[in-house]
C-alpha positions as CSV (number, residue, x, y, z in Angstrom):
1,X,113.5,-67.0,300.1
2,X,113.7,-63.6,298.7
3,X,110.4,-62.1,297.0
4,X,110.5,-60.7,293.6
5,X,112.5,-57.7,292.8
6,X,111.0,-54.3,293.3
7,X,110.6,-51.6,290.7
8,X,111.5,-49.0,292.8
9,X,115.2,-47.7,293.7
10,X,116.4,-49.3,296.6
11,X,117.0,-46.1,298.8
12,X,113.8,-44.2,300.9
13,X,115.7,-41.0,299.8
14,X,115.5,-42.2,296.0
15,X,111.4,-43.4,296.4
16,X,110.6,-40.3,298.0
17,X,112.5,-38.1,295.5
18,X,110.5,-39.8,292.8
19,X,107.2,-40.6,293.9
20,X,107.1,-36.3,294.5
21,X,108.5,-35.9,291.3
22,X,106.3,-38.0,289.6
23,X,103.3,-36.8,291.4
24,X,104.3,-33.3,290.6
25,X,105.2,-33.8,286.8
26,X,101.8,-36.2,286.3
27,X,100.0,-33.4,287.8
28,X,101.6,-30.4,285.5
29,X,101.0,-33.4,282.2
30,X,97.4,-33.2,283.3
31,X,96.9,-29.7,284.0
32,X,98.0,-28.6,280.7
33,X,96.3,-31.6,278.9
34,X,92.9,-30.1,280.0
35,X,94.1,-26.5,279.8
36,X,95.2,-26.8,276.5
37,X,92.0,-28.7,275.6
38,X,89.8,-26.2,277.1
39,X,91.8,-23.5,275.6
40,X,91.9,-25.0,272.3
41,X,88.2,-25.4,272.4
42,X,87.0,-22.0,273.0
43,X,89.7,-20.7,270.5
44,X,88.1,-23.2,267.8
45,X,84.9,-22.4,268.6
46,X,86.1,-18.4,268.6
47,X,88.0,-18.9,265.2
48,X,85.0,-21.0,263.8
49,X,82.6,-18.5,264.1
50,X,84.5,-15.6,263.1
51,X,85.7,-17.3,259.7
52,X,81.6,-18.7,259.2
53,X,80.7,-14.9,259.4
54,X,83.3,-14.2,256.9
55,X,82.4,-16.7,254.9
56,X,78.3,-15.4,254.8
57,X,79.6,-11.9,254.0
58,X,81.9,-12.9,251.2
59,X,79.5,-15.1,249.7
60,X,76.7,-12.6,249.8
61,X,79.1,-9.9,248.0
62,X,79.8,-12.6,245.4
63,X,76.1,-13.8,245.0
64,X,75.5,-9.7,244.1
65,X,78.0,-9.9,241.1
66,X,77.9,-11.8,237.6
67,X,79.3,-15.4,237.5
68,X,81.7,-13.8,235.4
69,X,83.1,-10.7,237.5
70,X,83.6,-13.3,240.8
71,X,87.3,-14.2,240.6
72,X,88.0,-10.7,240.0
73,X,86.3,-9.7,242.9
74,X,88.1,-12.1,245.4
75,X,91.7,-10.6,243.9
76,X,93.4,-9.1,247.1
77,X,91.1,-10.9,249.8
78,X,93.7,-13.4,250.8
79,X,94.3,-13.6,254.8
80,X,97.3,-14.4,256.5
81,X,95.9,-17.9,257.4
82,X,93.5,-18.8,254.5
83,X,92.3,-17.9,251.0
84,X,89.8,-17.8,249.0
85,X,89.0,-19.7,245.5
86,X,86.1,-20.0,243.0
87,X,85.6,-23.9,241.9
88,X,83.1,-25.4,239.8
89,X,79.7,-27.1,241.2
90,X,80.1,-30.4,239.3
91,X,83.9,-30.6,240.2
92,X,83.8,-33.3,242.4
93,X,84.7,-32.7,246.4
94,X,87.7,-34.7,247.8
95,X,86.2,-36.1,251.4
96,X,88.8,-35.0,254.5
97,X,88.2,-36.5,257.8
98,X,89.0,-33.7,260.5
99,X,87.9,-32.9,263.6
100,X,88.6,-29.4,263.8
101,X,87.3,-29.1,259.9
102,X,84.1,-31.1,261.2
103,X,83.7,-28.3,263.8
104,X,83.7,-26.0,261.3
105,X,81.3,-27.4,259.0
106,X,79.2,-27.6,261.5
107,X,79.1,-24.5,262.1
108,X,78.8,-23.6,258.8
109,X,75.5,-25.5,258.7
110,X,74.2,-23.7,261.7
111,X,75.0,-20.2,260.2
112,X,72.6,-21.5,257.3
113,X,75.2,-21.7,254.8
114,X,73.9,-23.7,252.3
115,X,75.8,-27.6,251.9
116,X,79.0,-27.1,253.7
117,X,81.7,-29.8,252.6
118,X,85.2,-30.7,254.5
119,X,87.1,-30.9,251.8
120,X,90.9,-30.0,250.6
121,X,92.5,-28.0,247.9
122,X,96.0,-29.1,246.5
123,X,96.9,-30.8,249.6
124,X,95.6,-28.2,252.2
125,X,92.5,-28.3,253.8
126,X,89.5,-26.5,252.9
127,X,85.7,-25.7,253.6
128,X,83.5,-25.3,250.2
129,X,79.9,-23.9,250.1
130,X,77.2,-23.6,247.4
131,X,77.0,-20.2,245.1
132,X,75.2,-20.2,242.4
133,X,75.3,-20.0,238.4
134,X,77.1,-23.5,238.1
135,X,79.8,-22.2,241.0
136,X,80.9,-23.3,244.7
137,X,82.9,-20.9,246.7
138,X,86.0,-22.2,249.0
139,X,88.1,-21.5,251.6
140,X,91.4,-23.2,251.5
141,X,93.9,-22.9,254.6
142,X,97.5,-21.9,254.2
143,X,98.4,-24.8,256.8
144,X,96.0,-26.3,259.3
145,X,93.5,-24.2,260.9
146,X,94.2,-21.5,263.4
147,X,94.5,-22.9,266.8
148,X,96.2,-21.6,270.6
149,X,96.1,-25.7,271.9
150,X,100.3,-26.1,272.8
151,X,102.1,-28.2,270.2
152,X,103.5,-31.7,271.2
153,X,107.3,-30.1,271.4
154,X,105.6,-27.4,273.9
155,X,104.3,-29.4,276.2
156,X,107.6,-31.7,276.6
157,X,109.2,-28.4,276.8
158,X,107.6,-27.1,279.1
159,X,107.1,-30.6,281.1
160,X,110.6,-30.6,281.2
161,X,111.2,-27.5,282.6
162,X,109.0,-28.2,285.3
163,X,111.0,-31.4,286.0
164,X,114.0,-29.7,286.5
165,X,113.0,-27.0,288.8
166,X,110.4,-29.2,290.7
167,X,113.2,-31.8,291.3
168,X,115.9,-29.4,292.0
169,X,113.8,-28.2,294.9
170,X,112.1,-31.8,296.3
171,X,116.2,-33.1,296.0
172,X,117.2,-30.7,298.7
173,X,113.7,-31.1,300.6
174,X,113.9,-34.9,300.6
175,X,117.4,-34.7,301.4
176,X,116.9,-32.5,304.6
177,X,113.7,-35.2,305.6
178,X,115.7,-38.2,305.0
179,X,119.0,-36.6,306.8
180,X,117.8,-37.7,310.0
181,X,117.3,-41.3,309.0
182,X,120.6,-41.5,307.2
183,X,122.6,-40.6,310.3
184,X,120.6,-42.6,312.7
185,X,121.2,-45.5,309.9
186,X,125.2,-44.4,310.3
187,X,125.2,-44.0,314.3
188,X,123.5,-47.6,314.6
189,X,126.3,-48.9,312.1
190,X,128.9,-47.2,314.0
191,X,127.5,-48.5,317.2
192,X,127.9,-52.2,316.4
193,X,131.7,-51.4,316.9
194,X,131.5,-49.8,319.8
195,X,128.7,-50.1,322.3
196,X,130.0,-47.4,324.7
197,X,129.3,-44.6,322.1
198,X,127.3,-41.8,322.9
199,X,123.7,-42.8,322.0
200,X,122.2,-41.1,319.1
201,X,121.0,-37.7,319.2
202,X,116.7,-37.9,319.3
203,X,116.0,-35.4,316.4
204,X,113.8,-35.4,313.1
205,X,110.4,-36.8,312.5
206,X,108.3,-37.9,315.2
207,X,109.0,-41.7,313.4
208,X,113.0,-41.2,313.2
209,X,113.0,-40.1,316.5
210,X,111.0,-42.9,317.9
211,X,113.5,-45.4,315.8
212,X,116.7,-43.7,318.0
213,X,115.0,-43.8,320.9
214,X,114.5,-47.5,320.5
215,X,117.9,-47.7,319.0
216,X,119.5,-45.8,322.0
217,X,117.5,-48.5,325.0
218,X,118.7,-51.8,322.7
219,X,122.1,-49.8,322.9
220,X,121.7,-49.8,326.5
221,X,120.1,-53.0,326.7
222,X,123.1,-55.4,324.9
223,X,125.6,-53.4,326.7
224,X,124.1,-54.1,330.0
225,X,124.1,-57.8,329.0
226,X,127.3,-58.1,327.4
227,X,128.9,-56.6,330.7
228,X,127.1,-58.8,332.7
229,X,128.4,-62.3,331.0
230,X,131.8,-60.7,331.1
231,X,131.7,-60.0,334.6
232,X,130.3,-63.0,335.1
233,X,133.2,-65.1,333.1
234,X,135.7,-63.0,334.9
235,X,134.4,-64.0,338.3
236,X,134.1,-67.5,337.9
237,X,137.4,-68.1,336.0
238,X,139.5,-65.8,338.2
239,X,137.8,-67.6,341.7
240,X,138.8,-70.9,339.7
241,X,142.3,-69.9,340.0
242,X,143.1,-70.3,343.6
243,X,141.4,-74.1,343.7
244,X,143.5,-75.0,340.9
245,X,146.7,-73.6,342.6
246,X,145.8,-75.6,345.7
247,X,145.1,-78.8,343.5
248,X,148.8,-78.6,341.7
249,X,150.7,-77.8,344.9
250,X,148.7,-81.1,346.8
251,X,149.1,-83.2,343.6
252,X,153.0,-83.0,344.0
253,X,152.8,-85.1,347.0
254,X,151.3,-87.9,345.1
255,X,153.4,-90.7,345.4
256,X,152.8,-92.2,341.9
257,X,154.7,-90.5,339.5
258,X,151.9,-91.1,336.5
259,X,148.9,-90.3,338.5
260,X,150.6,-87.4,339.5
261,X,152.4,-86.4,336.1
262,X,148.3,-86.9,334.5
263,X,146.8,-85.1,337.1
264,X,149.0,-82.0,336.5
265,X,148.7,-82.8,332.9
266,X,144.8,-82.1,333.2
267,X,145.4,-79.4,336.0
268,X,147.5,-77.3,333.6
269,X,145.0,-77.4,330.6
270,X,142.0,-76.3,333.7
271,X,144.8,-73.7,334.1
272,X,145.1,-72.7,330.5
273,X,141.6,-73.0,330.0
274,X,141.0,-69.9,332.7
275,X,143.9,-67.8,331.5
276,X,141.8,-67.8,327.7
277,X,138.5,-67.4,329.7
278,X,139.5,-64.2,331.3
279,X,141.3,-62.8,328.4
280,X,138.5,-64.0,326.4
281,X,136.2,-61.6,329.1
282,X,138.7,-58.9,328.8
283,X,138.3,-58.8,325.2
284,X,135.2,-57.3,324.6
285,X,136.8,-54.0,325.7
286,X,140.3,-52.1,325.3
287,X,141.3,-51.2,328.6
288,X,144.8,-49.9,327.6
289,X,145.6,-46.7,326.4
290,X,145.7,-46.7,322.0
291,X,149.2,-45.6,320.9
292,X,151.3,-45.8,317.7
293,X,152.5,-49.2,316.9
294,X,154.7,-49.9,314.2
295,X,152.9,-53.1,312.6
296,X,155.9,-54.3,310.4
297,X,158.0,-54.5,313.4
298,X,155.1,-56.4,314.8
299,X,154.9,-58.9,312.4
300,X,158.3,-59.4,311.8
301,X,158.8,-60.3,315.6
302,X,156.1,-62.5,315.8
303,X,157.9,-64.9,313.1
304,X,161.3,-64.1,314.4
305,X,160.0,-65.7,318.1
306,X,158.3,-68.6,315.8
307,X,161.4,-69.4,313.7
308,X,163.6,-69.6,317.1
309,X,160.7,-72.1,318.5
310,X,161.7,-74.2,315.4
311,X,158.5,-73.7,313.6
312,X,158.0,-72.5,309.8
313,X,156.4,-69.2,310.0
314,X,157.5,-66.3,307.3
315,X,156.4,-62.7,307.1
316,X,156.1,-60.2,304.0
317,X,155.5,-56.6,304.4
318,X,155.5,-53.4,302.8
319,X,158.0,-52.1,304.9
320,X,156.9,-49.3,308.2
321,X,153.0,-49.5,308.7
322,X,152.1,-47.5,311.7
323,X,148.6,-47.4,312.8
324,X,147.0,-46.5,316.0
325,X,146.0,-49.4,318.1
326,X,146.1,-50.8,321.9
327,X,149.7,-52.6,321.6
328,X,149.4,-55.9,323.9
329,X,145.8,-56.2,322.3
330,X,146.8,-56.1,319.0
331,X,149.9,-58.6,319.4
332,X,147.5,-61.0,321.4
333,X,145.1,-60.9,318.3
334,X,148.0,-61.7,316.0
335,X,149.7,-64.2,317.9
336,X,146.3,-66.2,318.1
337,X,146.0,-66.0,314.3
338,X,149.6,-67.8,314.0
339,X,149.4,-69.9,317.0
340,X,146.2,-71.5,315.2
341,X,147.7,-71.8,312.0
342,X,150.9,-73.8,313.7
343,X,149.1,-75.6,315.6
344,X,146.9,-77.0,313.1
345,X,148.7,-76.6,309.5
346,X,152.4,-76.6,310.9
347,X,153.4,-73.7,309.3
348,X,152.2,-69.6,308.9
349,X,152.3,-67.3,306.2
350,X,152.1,-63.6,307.3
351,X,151.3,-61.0,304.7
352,X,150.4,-56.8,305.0
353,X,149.2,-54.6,302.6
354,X,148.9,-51.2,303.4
355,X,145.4,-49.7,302.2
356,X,144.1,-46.1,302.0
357,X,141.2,-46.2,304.6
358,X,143.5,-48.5,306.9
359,X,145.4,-51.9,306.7
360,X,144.7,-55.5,305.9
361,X,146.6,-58.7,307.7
362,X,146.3,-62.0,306.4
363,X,147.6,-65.1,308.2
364,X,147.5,-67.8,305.4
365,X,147.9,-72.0,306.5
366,X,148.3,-74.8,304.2
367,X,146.1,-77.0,307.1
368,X,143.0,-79.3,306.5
369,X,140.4,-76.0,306.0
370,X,136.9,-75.5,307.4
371,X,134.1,-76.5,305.5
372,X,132.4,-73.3,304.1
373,X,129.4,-73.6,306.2
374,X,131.2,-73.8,309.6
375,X,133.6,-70.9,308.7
376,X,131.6,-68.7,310.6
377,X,131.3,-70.9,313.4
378,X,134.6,-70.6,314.2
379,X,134.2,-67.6,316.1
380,X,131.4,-69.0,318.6
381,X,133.5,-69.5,321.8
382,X,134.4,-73.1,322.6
383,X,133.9,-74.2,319.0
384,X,136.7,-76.1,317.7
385,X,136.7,-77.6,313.9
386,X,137.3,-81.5,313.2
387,X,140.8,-81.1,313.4
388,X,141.3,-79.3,316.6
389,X,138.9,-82.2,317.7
390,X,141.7,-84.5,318.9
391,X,144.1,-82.2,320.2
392,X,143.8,-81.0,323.9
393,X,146.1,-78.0,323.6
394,X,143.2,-75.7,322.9
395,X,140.2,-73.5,324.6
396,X,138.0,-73.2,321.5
397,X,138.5,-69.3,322.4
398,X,141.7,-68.2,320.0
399,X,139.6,-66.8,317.3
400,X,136.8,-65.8,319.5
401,X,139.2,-63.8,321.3
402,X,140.7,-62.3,318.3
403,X,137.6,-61.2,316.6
404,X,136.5,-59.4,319.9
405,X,140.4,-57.7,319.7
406,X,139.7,-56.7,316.1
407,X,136.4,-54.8,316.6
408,X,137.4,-53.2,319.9
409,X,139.7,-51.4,317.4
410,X,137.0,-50.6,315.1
411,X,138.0,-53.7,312.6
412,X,136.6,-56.9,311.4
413,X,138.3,-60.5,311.3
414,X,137.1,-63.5,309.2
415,X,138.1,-66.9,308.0
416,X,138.4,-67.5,304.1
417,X,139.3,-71.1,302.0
418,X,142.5,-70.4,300.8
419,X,143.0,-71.8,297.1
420,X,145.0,-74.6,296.8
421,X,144.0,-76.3,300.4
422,X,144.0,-74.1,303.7
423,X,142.6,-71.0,305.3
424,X,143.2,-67.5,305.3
425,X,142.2,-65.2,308.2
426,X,142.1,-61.7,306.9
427,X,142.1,-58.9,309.5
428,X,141.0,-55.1,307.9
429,X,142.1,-52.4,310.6
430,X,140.7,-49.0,310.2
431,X,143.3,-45.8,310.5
432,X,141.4,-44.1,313.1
């Protein structure tokens, strides 16, 4: 049973592209957080004090002039960031809750001036202090107050920026780690079609390289194995050969005519049984030289040779398909394909589609099926399904046979329901 779905991409190149990203990017978010904290601290702190000194010498200048003379002193004092203004002492103050106006009123208070309010002035904010003669004197700010901390729209900005370039360069250094993986992951692919490749080159990290080495000895290991058994298989079945000669030439001095015609009955399916055993040995490997083969003409004479045997077999093809293959290996994959479908569905449907990365055969029956479970088991040598069950005209080694034939040339066969009632056994051929 499968675990629950991961969050992260499915590929080591992908994780490792994003967990440096991410690392990267959360580290830059961070950096300019507290940067722009720190900075935005000391500038307030910087800006507080010069606009509280200001604000002393400005108030001291007005305390020195008639109530009356004030607002005609503080024409032409207006800064680029603030202003000034001359308000009443009963006028009531409007509270504002600010942080960075709290700083400042802190300040205010520390600098002496006398009851420092946070307060706001037609919508802006604003800092108002005690005067004298019925009058407060305020500082209203064009906007908010002067500050160097990077606005939200900078720091995406910039964040972004930093994502580009940081992934730009962690793409192409992931890409040149991983590359060793990748083609180990390719090579090991490639060598499940053909064990007596060269074994993968050793190179990369210190982990990759111990994957290929173990990849290379299992490499080693299953083709030592596999070569054994077929040896072995060859020996046995081709040693088997001369006893069964010597039994059918002594069994045609029997006497009795139905002991003799069962006993060469039984000797002849020993017979056949050998013949499939060592072609089933020689299957595992091409031993004959890979040349064009035109597979329409193929095809077409494998039904032709059916139809003259008086069986209902038809073929339907694109026209010339020529693909590189090992000829007699290829027709003795084919032929296996119909002779199963005539033997146990009476009749053969052969189609051929032409593809761009090779070519795909199907041999289509109207029989009684496999069950979806056994399809698969099909291929085990020996195995016959519940049909083949009471007939003694087969090995169990057809389709074993043929699949070994199909990925000695770099293909794949399998076994399909075929709607309606049937099977279908679809061969995909590579070009090369």
């Amino acid at each position: 049973m499968s675990g629950p779905a991961s969050r992260w991409p499915g590929s080591l190149h992908a994780r490792l592209l994003l967990a440096v990203l991410g690392t990267i990017v959360a580290l830059q978010a961070l950096s300019l957080l507290s940067l722009g904290a720190w900075r935005g601290w000391q500038a307030r702190v910087l800006a507080n004090g010069l606009i509280v000194e200001e604000l002393r010498h400005e108030r001291a200048r007005l305390l020195a002039l008639p109530a009356t003379a004030r607002a005609a002193a503080l024409l032409g004092r207006e800064r680029a960031a603030y202003g000034w203004r001359l308000v009443a002492s009963g006028e009531p103050a409007v509270p504002v809750h600010d942080s960075d106006l709290d700083d400042l009123v802190r300040a205010a208070a520390q600098a002496g001036l006398p009851r420092p309010v946070a307060t706001q002035r037609d919508g802006r904010p604003a800092l108002r202090v005690a005067l004298d003669g019925g009058q407060d004197l305020m500082i209203v700010f064009r906007d908010e107050l002067p500050t160097t901390r990077p606005s939200g729209a900078e720091l995406l900005a910039w964040l972004a920026a930093v994502a580009l370039l940081v992934g730009m360069a962690a793409w192409r250094l992931v890409s040149q780690l991983t590359r060793p993986l990748r083609d180990a992951a390719a090579a090991a692919r490639a060598m499940t079609a053909d064990l007596d490749r060269e074994p993968l080159p050793e190179q990369g990290p210190e982990e990759v390289r111990t994957l290929t080495r173990t990849l290379n000895a299992l490499q080693h290991e299953v083709r030592r194995q596999l070569r054994a058994r077929a040896s072995l298989l060859a020996a046995v079945t081709h040693d088997l050969k001369a006893p069964l000669t010597r039994m059918k030439l002594r069994s045609s001095a029997l006497e009795d005519a139905e002991l003799r015609r069962r006993l060469e009955h039984d000797l002849d399916l020993m017979d056949a049984l050998v013949e499939q055993g060592l072609a089933y040995a020689r299957s595992e490997r091409l031993q004959e030289t890979r040349v064009a083969v035109d597979l329409d003409a193929l095809l077409d004479n494998l039904a032709e040779q059916a139809r003259d045997l008086g069986q209902d077999c038809r073929y339907a093809g694109p026209g010339v398909v020529t693909l590189v293959a090992a000829p007699r290996a290829l027709q003795r994959l084919l032929q296996n394909l119909v002779d199963n479908a005539l033997r146990y569905a009476g009749s053969a449907e052969i189609e051929l589609d032409e593809r761009a990365d090779g070519v795909e055969i199907r041999v289509l029956d109207r029989g009684p099926g496999v069950a979806g479970g056994d399809l698969e088991r099909m291929f085990e040598p020996f195995v016959r399904g519940a049909a083949a069950r009471g007939d003694d005209g087969g090995s169990g080694l057809g389709l074993a046979i043929a699949r070994n034939l199909a990925r000695a040339h770099g293909g794949e066969l399998a076994l399909e329901p075929r709607d309606g009632g049937g099977l279908v056994a679809r061969v995909r051929l590579p070009r090369a």
